[in-house]
MITIMAR-13794 format. One record per residue (C-alpha): residue in one letter; residue number from 1; chain; x, y, z. Coordinates in nm, 3 decimals, always signed. Layout:
N
node type=A, seq=NUM, mol=A, east=X, north=Y, up=Z .
...
//
This chain:
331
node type=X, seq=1, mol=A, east=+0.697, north=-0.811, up=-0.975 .
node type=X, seq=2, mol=A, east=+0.751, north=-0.454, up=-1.055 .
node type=X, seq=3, mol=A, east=+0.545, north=-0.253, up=-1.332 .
node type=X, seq=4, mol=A, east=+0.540, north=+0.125, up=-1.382 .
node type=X, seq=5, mol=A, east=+0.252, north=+0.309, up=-1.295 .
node type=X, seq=6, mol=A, east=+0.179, north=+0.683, up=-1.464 .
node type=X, seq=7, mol=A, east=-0.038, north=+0.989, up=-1.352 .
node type=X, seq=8, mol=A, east=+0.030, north=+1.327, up=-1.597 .
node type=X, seq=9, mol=A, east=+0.386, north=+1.366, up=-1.667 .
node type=X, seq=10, mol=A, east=+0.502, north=+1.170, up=-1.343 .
node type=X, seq=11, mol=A, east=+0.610, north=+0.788, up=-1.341 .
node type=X, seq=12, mol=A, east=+0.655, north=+0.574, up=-1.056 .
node type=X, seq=13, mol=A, east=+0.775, north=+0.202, up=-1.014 .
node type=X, seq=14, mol=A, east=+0.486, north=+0.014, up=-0.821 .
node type=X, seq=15, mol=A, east=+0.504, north=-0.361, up=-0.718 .
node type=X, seq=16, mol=A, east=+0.181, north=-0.541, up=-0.766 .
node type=X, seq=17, mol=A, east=+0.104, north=-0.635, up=-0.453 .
node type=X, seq=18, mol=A, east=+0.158, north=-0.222, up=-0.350 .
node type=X, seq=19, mol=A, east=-0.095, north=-0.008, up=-0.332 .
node type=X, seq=20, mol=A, east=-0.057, north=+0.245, up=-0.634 .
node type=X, seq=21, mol=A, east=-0.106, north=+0.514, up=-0.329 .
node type=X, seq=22, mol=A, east=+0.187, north=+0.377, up=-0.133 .
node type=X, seq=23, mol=A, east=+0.394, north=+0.425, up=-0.479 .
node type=X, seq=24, mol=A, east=+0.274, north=+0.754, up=-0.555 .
node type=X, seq=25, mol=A, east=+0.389, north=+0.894, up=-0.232 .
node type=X, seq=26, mol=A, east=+0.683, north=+0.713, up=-0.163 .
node type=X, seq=27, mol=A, east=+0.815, north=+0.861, up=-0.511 .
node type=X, seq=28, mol=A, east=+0.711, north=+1.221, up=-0.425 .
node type=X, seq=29, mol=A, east=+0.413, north=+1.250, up=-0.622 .
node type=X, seq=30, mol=A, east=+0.076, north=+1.402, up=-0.453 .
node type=X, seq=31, mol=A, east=-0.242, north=+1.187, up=-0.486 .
node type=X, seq=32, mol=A, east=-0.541, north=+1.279, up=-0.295 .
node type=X, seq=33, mol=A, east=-0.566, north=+1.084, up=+0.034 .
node type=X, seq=34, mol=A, east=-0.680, north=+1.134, up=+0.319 .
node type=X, seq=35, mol=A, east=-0.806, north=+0.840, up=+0.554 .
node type=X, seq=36, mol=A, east=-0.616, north=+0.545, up=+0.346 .
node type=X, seq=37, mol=A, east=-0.792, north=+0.293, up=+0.460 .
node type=X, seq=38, mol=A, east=-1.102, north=+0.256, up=+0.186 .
node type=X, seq=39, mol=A, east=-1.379, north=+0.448, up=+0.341 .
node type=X, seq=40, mol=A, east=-1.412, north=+0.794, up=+0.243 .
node type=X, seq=41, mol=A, east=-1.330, north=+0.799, up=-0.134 .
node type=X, seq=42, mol=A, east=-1.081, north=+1.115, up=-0.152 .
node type=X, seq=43, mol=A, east=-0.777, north=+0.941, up=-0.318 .
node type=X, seq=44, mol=A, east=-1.015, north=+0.788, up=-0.575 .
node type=X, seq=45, mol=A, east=-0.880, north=+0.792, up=-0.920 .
node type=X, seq=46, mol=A, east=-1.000, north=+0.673, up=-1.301 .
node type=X, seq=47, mol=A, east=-0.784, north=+0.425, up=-1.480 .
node type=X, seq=48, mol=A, east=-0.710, north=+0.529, up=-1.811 .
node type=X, seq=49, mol=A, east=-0.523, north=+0.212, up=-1.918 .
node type=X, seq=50, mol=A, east=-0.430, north=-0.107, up=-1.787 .
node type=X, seq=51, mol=A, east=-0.598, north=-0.267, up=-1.518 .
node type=X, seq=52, mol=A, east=-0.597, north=-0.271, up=-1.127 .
node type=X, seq=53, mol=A, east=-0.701, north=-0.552, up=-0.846 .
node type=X, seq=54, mol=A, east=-0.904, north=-0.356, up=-0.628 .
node type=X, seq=55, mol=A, east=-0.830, north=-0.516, up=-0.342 .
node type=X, seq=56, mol=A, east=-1.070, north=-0.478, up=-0.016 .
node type=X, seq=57, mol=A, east=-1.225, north=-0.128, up=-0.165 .
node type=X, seq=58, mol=A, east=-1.578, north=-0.155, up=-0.001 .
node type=X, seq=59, mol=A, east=-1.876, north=-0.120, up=-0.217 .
node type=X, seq=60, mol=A, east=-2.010, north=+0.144, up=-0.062 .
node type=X, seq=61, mol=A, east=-1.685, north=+0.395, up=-0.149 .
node type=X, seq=62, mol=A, east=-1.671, north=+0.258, up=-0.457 .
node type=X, seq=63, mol=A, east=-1.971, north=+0.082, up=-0.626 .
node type=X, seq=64, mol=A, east=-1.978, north=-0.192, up=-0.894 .
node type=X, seq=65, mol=A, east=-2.070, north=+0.071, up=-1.143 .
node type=X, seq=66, mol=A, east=-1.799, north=+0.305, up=-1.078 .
node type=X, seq=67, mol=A, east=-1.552, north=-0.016, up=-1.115 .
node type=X, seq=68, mol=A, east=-1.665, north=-0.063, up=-1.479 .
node type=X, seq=69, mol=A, east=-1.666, north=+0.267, up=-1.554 .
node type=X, seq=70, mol=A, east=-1.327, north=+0.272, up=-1.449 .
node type=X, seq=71, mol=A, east=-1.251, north=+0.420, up=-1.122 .
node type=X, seq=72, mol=A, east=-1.047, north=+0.309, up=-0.837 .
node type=X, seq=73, mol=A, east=-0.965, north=+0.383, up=-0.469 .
node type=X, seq=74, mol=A, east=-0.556, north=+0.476, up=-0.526 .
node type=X, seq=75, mol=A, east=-0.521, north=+0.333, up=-0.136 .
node type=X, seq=76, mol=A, east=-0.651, north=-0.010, up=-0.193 .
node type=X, seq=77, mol=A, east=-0.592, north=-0.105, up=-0.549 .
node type=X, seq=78, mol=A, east=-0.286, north=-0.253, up=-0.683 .
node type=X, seq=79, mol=A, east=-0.165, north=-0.250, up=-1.047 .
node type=X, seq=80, mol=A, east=-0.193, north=-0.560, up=-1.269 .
node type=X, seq=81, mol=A, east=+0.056, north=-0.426, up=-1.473 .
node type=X, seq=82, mol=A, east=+0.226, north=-0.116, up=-1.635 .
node type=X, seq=83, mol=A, east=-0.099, north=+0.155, up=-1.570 .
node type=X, seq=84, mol=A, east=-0.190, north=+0.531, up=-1.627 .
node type=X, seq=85, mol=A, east=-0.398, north=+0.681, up=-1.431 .
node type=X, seq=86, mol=A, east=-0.593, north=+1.031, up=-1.387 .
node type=X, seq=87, mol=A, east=-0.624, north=+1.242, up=-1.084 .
node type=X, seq=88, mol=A, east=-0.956, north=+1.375, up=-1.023 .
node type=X, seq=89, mol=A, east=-0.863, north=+1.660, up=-0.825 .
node type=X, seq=90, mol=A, east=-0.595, north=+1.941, up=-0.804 .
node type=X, seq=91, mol=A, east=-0.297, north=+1.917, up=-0.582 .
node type=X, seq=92, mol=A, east=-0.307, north=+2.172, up=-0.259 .
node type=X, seq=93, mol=A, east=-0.041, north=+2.397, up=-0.197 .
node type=X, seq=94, mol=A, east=+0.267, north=+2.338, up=-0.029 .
node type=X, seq=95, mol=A, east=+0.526, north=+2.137, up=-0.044 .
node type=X, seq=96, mol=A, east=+0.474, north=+1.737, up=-0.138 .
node type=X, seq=97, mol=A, east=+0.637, north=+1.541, up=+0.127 .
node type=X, seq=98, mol=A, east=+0.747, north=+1.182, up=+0.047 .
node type=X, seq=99, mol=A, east=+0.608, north=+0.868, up=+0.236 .
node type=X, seq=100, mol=A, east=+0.904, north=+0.704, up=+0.476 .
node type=X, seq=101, mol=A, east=+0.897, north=+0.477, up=+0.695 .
node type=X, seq=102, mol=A, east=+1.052, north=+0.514, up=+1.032 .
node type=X, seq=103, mol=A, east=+1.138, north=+0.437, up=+1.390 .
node type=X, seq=104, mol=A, east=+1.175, north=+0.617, up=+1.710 .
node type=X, seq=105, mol=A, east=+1.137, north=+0.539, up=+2.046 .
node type=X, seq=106, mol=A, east=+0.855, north=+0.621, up=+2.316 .
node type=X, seq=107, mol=A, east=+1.018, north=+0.934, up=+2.508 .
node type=X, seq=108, mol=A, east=+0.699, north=+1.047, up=+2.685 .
node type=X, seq=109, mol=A, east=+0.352, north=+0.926, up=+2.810 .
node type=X, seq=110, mol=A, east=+0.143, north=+1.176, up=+2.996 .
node type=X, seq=111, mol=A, east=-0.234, north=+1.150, up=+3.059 .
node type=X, seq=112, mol=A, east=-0.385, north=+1.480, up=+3.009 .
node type=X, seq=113, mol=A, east=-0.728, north=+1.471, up=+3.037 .
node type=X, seq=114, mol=A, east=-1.010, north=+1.179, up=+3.110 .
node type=X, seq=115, mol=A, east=-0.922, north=+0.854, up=+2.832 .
node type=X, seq=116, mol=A, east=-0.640, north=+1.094, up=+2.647 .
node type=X, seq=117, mol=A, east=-0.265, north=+1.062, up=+2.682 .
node type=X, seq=118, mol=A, east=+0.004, north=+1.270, up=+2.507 .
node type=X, seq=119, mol=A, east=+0.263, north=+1.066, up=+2.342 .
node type=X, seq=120, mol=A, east=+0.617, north=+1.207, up=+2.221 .
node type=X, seq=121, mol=A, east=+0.824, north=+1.003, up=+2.004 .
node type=X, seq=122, mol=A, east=+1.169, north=+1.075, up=+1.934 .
node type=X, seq=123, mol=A, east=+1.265, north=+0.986, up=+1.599 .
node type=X, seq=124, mol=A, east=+1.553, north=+0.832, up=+1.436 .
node type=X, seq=125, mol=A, east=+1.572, north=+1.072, up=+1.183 .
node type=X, seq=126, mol=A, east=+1.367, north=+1.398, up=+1.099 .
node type=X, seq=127, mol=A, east=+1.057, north=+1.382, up=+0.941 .
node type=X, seq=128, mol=A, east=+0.939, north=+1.632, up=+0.662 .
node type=X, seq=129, mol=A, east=+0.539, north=+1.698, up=+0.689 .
node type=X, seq=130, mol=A, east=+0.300, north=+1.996, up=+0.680 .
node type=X, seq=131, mol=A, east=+0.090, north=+2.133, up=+0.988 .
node type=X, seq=132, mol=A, east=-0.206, north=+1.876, up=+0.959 .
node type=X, seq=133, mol=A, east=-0.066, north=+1.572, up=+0.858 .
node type=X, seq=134, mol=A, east=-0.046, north=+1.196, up=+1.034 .
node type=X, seq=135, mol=A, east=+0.163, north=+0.895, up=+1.040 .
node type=X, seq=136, mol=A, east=+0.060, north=+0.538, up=+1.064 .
node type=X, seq=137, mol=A, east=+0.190, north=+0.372, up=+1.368 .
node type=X, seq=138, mol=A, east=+0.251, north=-0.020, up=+1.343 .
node type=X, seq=139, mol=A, east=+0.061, north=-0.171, up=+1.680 .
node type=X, seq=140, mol=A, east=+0.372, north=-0.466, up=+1.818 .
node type=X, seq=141, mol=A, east=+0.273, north=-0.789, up=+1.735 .
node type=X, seq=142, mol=A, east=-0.018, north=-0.730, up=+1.546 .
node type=X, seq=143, mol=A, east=-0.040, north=-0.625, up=+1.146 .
node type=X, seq=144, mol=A, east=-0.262, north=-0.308, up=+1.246 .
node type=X, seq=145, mol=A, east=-0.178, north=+0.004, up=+1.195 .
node type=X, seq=146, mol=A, east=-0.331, north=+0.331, up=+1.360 .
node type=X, seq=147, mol=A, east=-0.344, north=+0.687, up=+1.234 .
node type=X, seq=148, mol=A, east=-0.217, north=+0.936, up=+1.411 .
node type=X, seq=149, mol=A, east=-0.195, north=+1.288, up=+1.361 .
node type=X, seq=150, mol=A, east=+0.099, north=+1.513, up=+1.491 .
node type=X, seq=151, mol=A, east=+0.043, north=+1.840, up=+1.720 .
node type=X, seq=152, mol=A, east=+0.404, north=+1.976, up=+1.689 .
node type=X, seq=153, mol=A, east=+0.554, north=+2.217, up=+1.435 .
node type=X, seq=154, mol=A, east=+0.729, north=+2.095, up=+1.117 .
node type=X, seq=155, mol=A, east=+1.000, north=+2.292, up=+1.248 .
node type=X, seq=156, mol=A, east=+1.006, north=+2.014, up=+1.555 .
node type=X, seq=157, mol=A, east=+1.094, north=+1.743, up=+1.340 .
node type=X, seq=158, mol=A, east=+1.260, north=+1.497, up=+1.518 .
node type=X, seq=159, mol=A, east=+0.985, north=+1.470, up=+1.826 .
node type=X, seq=160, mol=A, east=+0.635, north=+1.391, up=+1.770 .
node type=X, seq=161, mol=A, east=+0.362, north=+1.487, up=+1.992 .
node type=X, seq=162, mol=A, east=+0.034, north=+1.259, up=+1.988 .
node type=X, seq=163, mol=A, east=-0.297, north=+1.282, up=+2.131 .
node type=X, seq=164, mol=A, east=-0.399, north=+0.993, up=+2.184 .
node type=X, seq=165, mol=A, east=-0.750, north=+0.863, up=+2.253 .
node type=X, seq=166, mol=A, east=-0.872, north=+0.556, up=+2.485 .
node type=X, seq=167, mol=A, east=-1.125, north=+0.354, up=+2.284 .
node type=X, seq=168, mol=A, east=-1.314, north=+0.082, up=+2.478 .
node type=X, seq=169, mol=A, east=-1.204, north=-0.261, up=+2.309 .
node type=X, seq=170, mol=A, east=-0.907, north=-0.116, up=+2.078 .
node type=X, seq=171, mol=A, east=-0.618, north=-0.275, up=+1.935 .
node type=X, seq=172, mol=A, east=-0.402, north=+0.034, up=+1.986 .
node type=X, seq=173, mol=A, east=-0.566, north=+0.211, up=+2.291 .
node type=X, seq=174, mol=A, east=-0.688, north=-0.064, up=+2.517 .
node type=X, seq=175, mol=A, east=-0.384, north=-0.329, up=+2.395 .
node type=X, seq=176, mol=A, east=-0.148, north=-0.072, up=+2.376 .
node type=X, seq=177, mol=A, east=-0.082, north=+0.268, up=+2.429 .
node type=X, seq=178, mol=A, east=-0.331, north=+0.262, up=+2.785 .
node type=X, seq=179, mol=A, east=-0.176, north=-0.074, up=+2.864 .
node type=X, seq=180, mol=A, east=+0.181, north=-0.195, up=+2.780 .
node type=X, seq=181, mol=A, east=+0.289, north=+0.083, up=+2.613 .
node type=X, seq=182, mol=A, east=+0.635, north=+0.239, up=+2.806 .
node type=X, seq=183, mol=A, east=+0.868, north=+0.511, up=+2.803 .
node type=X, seq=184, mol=A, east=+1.165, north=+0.389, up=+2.596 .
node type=X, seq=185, mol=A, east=+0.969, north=+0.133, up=+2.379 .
node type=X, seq=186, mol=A, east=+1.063, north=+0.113, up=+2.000 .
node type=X, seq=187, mol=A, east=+0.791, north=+0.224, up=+1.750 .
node type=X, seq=188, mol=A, east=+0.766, north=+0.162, up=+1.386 .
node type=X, seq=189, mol=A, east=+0.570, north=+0.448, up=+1.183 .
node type=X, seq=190, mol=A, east=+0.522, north=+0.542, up=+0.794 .
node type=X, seq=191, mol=A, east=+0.421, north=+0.884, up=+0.744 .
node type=X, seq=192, mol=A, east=+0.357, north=+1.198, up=+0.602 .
node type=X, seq=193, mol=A, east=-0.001, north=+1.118, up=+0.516 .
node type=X, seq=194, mol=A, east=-0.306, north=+1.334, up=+0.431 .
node type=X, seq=195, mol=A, east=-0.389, north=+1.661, up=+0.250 .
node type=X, seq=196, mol=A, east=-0.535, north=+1.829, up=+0.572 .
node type=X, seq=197, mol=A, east=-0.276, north=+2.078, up=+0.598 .
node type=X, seq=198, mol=A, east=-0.225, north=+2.459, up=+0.680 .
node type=X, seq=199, mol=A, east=-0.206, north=+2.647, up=+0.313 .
node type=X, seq=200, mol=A, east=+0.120, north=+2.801, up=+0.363 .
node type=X, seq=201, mol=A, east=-0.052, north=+3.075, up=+0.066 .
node type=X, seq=202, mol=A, east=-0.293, north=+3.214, up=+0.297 .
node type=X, seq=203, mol=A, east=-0.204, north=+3.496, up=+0.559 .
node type=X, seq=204, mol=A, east=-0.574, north=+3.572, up=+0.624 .
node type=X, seq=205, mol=A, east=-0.777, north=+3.520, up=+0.956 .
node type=X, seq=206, mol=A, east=-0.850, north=+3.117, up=+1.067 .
node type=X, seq=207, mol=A, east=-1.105, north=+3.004, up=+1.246 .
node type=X, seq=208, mol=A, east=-1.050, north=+2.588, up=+1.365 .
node type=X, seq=209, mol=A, east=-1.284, north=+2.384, up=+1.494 .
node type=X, seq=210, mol=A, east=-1.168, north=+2.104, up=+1.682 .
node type=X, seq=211, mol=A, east=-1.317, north=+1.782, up=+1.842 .
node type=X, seq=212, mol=A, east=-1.149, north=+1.586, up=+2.119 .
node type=X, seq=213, mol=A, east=-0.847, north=+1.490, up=+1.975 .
node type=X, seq=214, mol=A, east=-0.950, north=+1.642, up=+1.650 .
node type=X, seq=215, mol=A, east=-0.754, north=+1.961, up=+1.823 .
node type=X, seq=216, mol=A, east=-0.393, north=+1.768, up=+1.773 .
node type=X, seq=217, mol=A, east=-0.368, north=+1.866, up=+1.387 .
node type=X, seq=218, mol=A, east=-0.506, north=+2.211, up=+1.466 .
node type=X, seq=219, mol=A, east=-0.272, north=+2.254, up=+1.761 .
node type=X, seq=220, mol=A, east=-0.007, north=+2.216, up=+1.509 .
node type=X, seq=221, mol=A, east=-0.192, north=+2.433, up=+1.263 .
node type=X, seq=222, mol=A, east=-0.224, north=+2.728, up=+1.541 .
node type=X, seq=223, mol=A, east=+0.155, north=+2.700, up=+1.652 .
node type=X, seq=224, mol=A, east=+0.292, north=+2.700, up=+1.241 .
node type=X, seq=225, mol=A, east=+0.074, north=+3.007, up=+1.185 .
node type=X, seq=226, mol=A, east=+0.161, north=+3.208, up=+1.480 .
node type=X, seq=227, mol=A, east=+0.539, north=+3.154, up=+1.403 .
node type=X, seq=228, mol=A, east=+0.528, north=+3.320, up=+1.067 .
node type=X, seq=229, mol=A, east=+0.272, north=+3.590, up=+1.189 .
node type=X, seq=230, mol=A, east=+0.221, north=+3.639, up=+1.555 .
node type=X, seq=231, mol=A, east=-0.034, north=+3.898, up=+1.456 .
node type=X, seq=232, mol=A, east=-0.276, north=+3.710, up=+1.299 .
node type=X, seq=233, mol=A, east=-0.626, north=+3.642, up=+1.408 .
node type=X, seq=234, mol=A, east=-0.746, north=+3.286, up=+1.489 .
node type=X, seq=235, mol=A, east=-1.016, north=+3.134, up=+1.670 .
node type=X, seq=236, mol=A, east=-0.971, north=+2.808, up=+1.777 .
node type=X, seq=237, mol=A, east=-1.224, north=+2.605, up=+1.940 .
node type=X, seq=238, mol=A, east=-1.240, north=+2.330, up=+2.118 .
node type=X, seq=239, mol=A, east=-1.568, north=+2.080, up=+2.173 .
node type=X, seq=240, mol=A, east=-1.535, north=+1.829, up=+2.434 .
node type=X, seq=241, mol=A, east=-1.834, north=+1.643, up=+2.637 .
node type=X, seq=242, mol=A, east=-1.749, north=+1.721, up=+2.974 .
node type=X, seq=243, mol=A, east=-1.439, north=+1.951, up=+3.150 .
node type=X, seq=244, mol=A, east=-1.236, north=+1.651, up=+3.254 .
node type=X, seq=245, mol=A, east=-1.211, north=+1.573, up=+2.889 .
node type=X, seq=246, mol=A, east=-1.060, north=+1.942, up=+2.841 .
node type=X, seq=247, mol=A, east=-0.667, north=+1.967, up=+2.778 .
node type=X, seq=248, mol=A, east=-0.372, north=+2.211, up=+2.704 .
node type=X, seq=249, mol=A, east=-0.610, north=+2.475, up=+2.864 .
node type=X, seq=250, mol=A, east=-0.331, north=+2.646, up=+3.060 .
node type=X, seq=251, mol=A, east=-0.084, north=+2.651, up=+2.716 .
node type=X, seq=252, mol=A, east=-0.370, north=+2.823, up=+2.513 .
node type=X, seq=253, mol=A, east=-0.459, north=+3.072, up=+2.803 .
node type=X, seq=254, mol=A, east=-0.068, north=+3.165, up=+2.749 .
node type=X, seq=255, mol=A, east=-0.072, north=+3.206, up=+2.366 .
node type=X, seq=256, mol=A, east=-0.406, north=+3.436, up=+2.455 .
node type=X, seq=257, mol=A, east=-0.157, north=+3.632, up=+2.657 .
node type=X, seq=258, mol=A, east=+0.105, north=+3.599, up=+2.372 .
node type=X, seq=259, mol=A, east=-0.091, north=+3.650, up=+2.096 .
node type=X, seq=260, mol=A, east=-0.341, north=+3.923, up=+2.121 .
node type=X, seq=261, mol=A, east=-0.472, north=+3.811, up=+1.762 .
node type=X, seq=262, mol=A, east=-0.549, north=+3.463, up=+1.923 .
node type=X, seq=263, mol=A, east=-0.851, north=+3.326, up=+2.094 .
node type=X, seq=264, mol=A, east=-0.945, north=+3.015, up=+2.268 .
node type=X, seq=265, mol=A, east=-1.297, north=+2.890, up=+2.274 .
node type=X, seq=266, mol=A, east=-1.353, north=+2.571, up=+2.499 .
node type=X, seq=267, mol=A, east=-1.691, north=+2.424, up=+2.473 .
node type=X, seq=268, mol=A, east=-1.887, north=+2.140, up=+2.672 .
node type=X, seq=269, mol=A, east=-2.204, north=+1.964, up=+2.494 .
node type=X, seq=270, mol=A, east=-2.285, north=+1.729, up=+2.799 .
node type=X, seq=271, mol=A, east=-2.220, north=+1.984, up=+3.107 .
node type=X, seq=272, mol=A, east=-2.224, north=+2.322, up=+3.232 .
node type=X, seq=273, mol=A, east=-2.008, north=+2.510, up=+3.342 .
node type=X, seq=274, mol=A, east=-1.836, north=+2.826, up=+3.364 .
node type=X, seq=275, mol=A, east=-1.799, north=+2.868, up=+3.046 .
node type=X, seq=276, mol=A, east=-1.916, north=+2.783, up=+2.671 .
node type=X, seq=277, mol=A, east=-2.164, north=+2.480, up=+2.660 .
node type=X, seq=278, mol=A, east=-2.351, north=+2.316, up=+2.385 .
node type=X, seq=279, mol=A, east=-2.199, north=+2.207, up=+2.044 .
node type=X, seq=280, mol=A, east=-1.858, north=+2.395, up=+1.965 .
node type=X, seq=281, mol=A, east=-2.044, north=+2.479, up=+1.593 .
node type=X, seq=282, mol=A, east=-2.324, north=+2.639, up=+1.743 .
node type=X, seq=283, mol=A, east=-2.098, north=+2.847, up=+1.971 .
node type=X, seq=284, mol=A, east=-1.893, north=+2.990, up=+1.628 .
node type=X, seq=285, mol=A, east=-2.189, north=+3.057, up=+1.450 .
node type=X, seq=286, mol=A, east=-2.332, north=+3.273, up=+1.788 .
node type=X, seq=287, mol=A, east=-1.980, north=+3.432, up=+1.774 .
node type=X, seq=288, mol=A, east=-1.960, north=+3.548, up=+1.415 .
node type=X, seq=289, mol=A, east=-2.231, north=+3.702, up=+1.184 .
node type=X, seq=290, mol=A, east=-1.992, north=+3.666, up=+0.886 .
node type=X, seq=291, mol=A, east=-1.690, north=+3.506, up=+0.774 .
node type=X, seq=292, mol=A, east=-1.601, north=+3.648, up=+0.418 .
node type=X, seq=293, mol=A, east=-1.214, north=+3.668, up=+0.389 .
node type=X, seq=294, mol=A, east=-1.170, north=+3.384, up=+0.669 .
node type=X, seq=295, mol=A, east=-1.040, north=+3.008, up=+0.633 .
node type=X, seq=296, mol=A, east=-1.157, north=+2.734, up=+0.813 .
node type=X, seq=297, mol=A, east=-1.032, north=+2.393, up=+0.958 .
node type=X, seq=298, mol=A, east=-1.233, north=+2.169, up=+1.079 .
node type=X, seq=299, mol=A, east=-1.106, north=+1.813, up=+1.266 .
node type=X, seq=300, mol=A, east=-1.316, north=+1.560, up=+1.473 .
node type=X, seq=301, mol=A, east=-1.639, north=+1.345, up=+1.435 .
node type=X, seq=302, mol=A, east=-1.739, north=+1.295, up=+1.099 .
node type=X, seq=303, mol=A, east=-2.084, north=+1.441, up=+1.256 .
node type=X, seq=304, mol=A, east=-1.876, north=+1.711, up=+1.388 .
node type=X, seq=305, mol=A, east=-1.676, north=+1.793, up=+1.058 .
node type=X, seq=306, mol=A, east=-2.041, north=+1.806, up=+0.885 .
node type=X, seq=307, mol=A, east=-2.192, north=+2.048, up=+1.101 .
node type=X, seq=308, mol=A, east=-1.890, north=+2.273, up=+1.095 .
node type=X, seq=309, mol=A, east=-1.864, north=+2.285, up=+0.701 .
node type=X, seq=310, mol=A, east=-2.235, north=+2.330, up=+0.698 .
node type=X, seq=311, mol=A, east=-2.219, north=+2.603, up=+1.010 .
node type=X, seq=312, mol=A, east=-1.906, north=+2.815, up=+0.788 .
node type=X, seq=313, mol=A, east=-2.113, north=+2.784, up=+0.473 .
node type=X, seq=314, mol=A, east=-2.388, north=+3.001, up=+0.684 .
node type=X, seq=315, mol=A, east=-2.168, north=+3.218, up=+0.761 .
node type=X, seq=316, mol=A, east=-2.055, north=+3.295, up=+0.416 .
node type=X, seq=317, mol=A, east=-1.716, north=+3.145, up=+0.411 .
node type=X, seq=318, mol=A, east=-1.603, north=+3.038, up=+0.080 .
node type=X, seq=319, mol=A, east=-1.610, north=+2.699, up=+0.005 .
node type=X, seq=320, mol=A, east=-1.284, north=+2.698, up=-0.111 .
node type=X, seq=321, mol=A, east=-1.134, north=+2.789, up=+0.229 .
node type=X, seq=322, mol=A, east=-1.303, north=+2.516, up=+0.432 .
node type=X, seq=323, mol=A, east=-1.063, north=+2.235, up=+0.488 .
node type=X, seq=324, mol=A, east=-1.121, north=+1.929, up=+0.675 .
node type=X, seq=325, mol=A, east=-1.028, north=+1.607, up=+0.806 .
node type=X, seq=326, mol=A, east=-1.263, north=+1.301, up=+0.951 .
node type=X, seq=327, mol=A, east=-1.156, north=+1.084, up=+1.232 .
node type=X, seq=328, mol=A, east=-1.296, north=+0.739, up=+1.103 .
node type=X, seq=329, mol=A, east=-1.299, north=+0.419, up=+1.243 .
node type=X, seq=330, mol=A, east=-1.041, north=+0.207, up=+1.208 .
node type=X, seq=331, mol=A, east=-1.107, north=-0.040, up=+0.931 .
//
């Protein structure tokens, strides 16, 4: 069954067994979202009329209070029937891609550093995101789906390049992509998703903080940025534990040589070495006594992504310039 499903001035057809997030997208219309899977809260919404099954929303994201009061996670619940809704924040800038799904097949698999491969898809057909964004891959044979987010261009739209982390007992890392994963393997994928994205309004200075494969979105960030102005000045840091867990080192060492605006900072909390050690906040906030005028991006940990809002916040960045993005467990 098929109802219609309303936020402001835009209308959407929704089936109600569909998300009203799924709908949303797929018809071009921005709703906050970010992890889509129930646990952080960003795409939550209030219903203004009708009524929604919220699905497998966890109490703790949204609490039996909220529910009566009338708000809703937009990437769990499902309409009941024709519904309005209301946003309860503002759309970013940029452009508002629309959710497809898609296929490609497996044209790469290098392992770059210790429990991370690279993984380049070719797709089908191009895909339209912003620097920042993920897709959802479908994991063969299974009904899981894991989020990963791209470290290429926009402009590099028909290849996707994904780091890609080993975790000890996964569906989609141990199962998968470090076991029968192959190099000409068809892949199913929906995507774009998230509002972690480069604001294409902002020429100003960056500074990213990245944590193990937290630095794919930013690597895409970096690349987008210096290709409309080599110039500018970004910092981009990277926190790892240890320097076997350390990749792309030689690439950013050339855009150093590139870029004179651009500046690599790898950092090593459970080593020493060489070079930068401790946490990769700590080592921006020794770097810089004040950020007024900068932006920030921030992608990793959830621990990580807390200390780094808090750590740019001391160093007088506006709020409104700190973006981030949390890599959570899979639900």
């Amino acid at each position: 069954m098929t109802v219609t499903v309303s936020v402001a001035a835009d209308r959407v057809e929704c089936r109600t067994d569909q998300p009203i997030l799924d709908a949303f997208l797929r018809g071009s219309v921005w709703m906050p979202n970010s992890c889509n899977q129930g646990t952080c809260g960003t795409c939550k919404l209030r219903v203004v009329s009708g009524s929604v099954d919220h699905g497998r929303s966890p109490e703790t994201t949204l609490t039996q209070a909220e529910r009566e009061q009338g708000f809703a996670l937009a990437c769990q619940a499902t309409p009941c029937g024709d519904t309005v809704v209301e946003r309860l924040d503002t759309a970013p800038a940029g452009t508002v891609h629309a959710l497809r799904d898609l296929v490609g097949t497996v044209s790469a698999i290098e392992d770059v550093a210790r429990d991370t491969r690279r993984v380049l898809v070719t797709l089908d057909s191009p895909l339209e995101f912003s620097a920042g964004q993920y897709v959802e891959l479908r994991v063969p044979g299974t009904d899981h789906r894991r989020q990963y987010s791209m470290a290429n261009t926009p402009g590099e739209s028909k290849q996707l390049e994904f780091h890609v982390r080993r975790q000890p007992g996964g569906v989609a890392t141990d199962g998968w992509v470090f076991g029968a994963l192959s190099v000409g393997e068809r892949v199913e994928l929906a995507g774009p998703l998230g509002d972690f994205r480069l604001d294409p309004e902002d020429e100003g200075p960056m500074i990213l903080l990245g944590g193990g494969t937290g630095l794919a979105p930013l690597k895409s960030m970096v690349r987008q940025a210096l290709t409309v102005a080599p110039e500018r000045a970004i910092h981009l840091y990277h926190g790892v534990r240890e320097a076997a867990d350390l990749y792309d080192v030689d690439l950013f060492r050339e855009w150093e040589r590139a870029h004179p605006g651009f500046r690599y900072v790898p950092c090593l909390s459970d080593s020493t070495w060489s070079g930068r050690t401790g946490y990769v906040t700590d080592a921006f906030v020794e770097d810089f006594d004040t950020c007024r005028g900068y932006s920030g991006y921030l992608c990793g940990p959830p621990a990580m992504v807390d200390a780094g809002v808090k750590a740019f916040k001391r160093r007088r960045m506006a709020p409104r310039r700190i973006f981030r993005e949390k890599f959570t467990p899979a639900a």
